[in-house]
Residue, then its C-alpha position, 0 to 999 in steps of 0.5 A: x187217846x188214852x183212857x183218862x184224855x178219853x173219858x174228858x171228852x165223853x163226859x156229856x157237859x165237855x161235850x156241850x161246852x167244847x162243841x159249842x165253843x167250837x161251833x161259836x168260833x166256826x159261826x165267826x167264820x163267814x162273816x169273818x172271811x166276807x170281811x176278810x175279802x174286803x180289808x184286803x181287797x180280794x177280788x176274783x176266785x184265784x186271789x180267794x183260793x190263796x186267801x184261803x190257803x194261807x188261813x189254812x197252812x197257819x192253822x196247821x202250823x198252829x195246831x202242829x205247835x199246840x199239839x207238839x206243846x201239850x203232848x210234850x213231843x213233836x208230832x211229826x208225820x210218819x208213813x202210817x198217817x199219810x193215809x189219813x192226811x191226805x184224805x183230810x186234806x183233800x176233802x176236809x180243806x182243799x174240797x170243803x173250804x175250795x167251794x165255801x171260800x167262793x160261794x161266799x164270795x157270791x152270796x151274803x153272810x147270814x145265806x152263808x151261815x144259814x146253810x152252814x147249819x145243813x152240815x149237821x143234817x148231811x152229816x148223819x145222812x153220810x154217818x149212817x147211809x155210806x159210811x154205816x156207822x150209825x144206824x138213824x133212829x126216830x129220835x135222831x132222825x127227828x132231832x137232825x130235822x127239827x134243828x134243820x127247820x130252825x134253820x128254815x125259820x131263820x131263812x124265812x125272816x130276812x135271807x135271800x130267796x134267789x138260789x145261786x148255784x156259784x153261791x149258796x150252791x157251793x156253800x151247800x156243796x162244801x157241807x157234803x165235803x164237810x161231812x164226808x170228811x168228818x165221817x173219815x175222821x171217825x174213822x181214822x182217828x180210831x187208830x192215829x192222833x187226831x191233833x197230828x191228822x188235824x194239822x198236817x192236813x190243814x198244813x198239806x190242803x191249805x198248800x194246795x189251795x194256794x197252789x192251785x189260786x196261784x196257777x190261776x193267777x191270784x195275788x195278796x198284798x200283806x200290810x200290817x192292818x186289820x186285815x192281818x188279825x182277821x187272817x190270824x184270827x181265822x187260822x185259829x178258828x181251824x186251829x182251835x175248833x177242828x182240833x177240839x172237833x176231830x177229838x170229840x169225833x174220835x170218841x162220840x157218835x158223829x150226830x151226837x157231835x154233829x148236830x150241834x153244828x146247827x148253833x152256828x149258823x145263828x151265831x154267824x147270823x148275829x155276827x154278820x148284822x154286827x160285823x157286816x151290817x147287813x140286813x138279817x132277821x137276827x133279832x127278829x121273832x122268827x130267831x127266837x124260834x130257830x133258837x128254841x128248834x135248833x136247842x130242841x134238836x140238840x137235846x133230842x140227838x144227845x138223850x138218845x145217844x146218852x141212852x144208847 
């Protein structure tokens, strides 16, 4: 990235703007997807994998052409990115999005937005604990938890209490991977275009998640409905966040990114009572609360980072 590009998403208003935006879109994501499993009757983890992969291969072959457009060249892979993308493509698609496709399919919208908002937490565990790349100050350390405690509040209004391991397990489980892989991007975006990792690796996992639901025996039907600019619209979601993503990533501290990951699960929340129908606290006092914790923990996690 050069030094002009570098300095636009360093600015810490880009950074609140195109994070949230990202976030928003991410928030769609879960009750999208449950609804995505209806309208094309999707039925069964093989059938989800591939439902899965398809969003994902579109994705990458989206940013492939955002990417190609914008930098004015084709972004093809070379023997130096291989690396990178297929260790994206392991954890960040086919491992992240393997246990959250059929986690979602055993529990609801809103469980699964609300754990979704776990990742910013997991993520400057990983950030600092394994990877070393951030040291855990009081003050992050107190912003990760405070916006984790929004999350809580909203879990206490309306969320199921039952713990499923094959539900809200792999939801949890898929935001480790999640973490784990935007640790990698820190690192391997430092060197390599983030806009090339991000699509070939969308592109390379999504074909293995495919893969791997065909061999299990899954199916989709395609008609020209509704359920098609659900799928579409998911492979923007990828398209548009992840690329936004990884190039914050590249060039901020992962908490300072990672923490506004907590604005999504309240996104999903609302969207899941609106799209879903189903019955959450999204309205309730206890949201008001989550709200006021989760814009606290932003706050906290980027004072600290904007001093540093």
């Amino acid at each position: 990235m050069d030094m002009e590009n570098s300095k636009f998403f360093k600015k810490p208003s880009h950074v609140f703007l195109l994070a949230m935006l990202c976030c928003i879109l991410w928030g769609s994501a879960a009750p999208f997807i449950k609804w995505g499993y209806q309208l094309f009757n999707i039925e069964g983890v093989p059938s989800i994998l591939m439902f899965a992969g398809i969003r994902f291969v579109l994705a990458g072959l989206l940013v492939i052409l955002f990417g190609s457009f914008l930098q004015k060249k084709v972004l093809l892979a070379k023997k130096e990115n291989m690396q990178g993308i297929c260790t994206l493509a392991l954890f960040q698609t086919a491992g992240q999005y393997f246990f959250y496709y059929i986690g979602l399919s055993h529990t609801s919208g809103v469980n699964g937005s609300i754990i979704t908002g776990t990742s910013a937490f997991i993520s400057l565990l990983v950030a600092s604990l394994i990877f070393h790349y951030e040291k855990l100050t009081l003050r992050k350390t107190l912003g990760c938890f405070i916006g984790f405690l929004g999350i809580l509040f909203m879990n206490m209004s309306g969320a199921s209490a039952n713990f499923s391991f094959i539900g809200e397990g792999f939801v949890l489980m898929s935001q480790l991977c999640g973490a784990i892989s935007a640790a990698f991007i820190k690192k391997f975006t430092q060197k390599q275009n983030a806009v090339l990792l991000s699509g070939y690796q969308f592109f390379l996992g999504g074909v293995l998640l495919i893969i791997i639901g065909y061999l299990m025996g899954g199916h989709i039907t395609f008609e020209f409905n509704l359920g098609l600019l659900v799928l579409i619209h998911l492979a923007l979601v990828s398209a548009i966040a992840y690329t936004i993503w990884g190039l914050l990533l590249s060039v901020n501290p992962v908490s300072k990114i990672g923490v506004y990951m907590c604005v999504t699960p309240i996104i999903g929340v609302i969207l899941s009572s609106v799209v879903l129908h189903e019955s959450n606290q999204a309205f309730q006092f206890s949201s008001l609360i989550a709200l006021i914790l989760v814009s606290l923990s932003v706050f906290l996690v980027n004072k600290e980072t904007q001093a540093d």
